[in-house]
Backbone bond lengths (Angstrom), bond angles and torsions (degrees), N, CA, C in turn:
res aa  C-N    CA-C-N  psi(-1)  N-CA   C-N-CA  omega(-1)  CA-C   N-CA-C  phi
1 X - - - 1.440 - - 1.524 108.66 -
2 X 1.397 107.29 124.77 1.775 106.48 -176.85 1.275 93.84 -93.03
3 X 1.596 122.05 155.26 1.431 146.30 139.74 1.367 124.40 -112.61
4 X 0.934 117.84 168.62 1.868 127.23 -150.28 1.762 74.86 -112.79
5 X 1.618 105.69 136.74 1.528 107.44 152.05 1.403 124.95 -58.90
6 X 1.552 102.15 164.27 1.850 102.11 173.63 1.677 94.26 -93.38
7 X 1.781 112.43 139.05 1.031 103.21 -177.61 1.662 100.69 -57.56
8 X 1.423 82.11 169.74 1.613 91.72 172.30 1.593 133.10 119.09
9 X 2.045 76.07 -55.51 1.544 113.65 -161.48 1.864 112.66 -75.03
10 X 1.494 99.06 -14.92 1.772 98.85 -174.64 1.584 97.75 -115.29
11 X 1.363 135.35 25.68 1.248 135.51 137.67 1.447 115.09 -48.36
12 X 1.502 108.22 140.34 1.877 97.29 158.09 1.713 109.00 -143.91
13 X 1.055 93.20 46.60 1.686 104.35 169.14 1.403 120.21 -101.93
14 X 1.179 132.78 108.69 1.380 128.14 -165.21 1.752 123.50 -37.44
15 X 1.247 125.38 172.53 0.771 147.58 166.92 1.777 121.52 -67.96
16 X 1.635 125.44 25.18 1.299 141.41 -179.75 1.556 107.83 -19.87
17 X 1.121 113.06 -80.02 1.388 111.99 -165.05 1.844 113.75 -66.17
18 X 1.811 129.98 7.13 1.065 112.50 148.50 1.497 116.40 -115.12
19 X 1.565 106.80 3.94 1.747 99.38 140.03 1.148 120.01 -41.88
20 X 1.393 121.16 -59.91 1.927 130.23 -137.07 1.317 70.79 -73.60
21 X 1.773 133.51 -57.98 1.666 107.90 -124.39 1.976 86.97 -70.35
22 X 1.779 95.92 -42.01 1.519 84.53 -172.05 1.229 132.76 -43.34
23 X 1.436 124.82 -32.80 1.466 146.10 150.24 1.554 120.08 -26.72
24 X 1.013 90.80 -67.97 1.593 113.31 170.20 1.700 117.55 -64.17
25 X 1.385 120.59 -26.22 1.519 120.88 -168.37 1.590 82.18 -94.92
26 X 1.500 143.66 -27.47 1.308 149.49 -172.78 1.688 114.98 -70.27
27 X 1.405 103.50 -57.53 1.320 115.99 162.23 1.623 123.99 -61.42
28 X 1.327 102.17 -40.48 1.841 85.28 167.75 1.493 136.74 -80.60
29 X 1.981 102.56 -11.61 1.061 113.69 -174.66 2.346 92.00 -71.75
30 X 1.322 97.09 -35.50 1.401 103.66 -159.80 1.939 107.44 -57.10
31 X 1.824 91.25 -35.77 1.660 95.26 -179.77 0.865 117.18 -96.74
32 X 1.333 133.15 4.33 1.746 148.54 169.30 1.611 87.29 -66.32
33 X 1.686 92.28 134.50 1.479 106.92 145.65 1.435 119.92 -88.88
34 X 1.402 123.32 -168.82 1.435 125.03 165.29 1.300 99.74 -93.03
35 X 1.266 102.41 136.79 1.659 94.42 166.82 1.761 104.43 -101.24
36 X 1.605 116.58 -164.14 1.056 96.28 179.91 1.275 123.50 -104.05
37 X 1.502 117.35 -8.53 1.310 126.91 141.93 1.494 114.74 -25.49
38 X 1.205 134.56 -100.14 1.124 128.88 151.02 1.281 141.41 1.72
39 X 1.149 120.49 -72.96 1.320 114.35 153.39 1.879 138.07 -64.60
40 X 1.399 97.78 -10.33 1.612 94.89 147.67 1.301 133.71 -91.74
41 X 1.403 132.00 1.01 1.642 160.59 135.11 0.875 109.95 -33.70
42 X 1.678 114.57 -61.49 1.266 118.97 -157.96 1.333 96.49 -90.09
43 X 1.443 158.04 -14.53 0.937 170.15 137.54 1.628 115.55 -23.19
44 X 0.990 101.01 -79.45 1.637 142.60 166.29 1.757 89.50 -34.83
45 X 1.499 114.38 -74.37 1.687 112.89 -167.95 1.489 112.62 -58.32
46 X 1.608 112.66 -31.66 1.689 121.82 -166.33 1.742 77.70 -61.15
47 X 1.281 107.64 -86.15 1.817 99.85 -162.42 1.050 129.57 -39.89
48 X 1.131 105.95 -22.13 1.534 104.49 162.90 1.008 118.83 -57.18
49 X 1.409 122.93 -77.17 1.619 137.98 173.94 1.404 111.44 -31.15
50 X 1.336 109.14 -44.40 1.741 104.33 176.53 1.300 99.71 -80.87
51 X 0.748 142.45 -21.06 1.534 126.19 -163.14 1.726 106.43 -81.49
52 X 1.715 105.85 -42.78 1.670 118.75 169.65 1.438 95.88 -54.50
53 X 1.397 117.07 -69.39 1.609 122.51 -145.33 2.024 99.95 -59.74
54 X 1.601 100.47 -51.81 1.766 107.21 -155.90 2.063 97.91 -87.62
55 X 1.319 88.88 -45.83 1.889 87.37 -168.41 1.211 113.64 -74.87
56 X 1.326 127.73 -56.21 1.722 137.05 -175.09 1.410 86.32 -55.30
57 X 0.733 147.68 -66.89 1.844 130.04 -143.24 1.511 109.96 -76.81
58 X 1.167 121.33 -13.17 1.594 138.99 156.11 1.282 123.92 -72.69
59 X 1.137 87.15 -39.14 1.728 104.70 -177.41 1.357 104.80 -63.04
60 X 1.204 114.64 -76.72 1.416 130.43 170.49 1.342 110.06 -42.69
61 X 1.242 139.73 -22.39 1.574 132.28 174.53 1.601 108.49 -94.09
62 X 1.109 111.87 -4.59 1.644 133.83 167.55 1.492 106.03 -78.78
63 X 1.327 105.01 -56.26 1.613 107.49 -168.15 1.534 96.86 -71.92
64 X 1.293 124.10 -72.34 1.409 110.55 -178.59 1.218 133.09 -10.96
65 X 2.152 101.13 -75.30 0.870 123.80 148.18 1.971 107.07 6.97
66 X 1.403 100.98 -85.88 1.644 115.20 -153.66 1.860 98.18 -57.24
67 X 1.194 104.99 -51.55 1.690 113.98 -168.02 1.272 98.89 -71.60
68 X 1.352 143.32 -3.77 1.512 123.95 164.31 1.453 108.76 -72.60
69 X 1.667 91.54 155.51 1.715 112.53 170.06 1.521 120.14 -45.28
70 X 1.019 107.53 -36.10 1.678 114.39 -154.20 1.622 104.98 -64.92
């Protein structure tokens, strides 16, 4: 049984123009400074993340801990 290709699909020339932007989104991240916006975000998200990842899971073995029978 034949089928007709999807256009498009029997090209084999790369994808150029989302090279460049990636190129380009690479290079500005590289000459970007932090501003301080930014770096109070990123600040702000770290404690967070530790606080889910390192404290809650203690926490919660604390609380248990208390509400058991024993």
């Amino acid at each position: 049984m034949a089928t007709t290709p999807i256009s498009g699909s029997d090209s084999t020339t790369p994808a150029t123009n989302d090279e460049a932007q990636f190129n380009a989104a690479v290079d500005n991240a590289q000459n970007g400074g932090m501003t301080p916006e930014l770096e109070e975000m990123m600040v702000s998200g770290a404690i967070s993340i530790g606080g889910q990842m390192i404290i809650m899971p203690r926490a919660n073995d604390i609380l248990n801990e208390a509400m058991s029978d024993e």
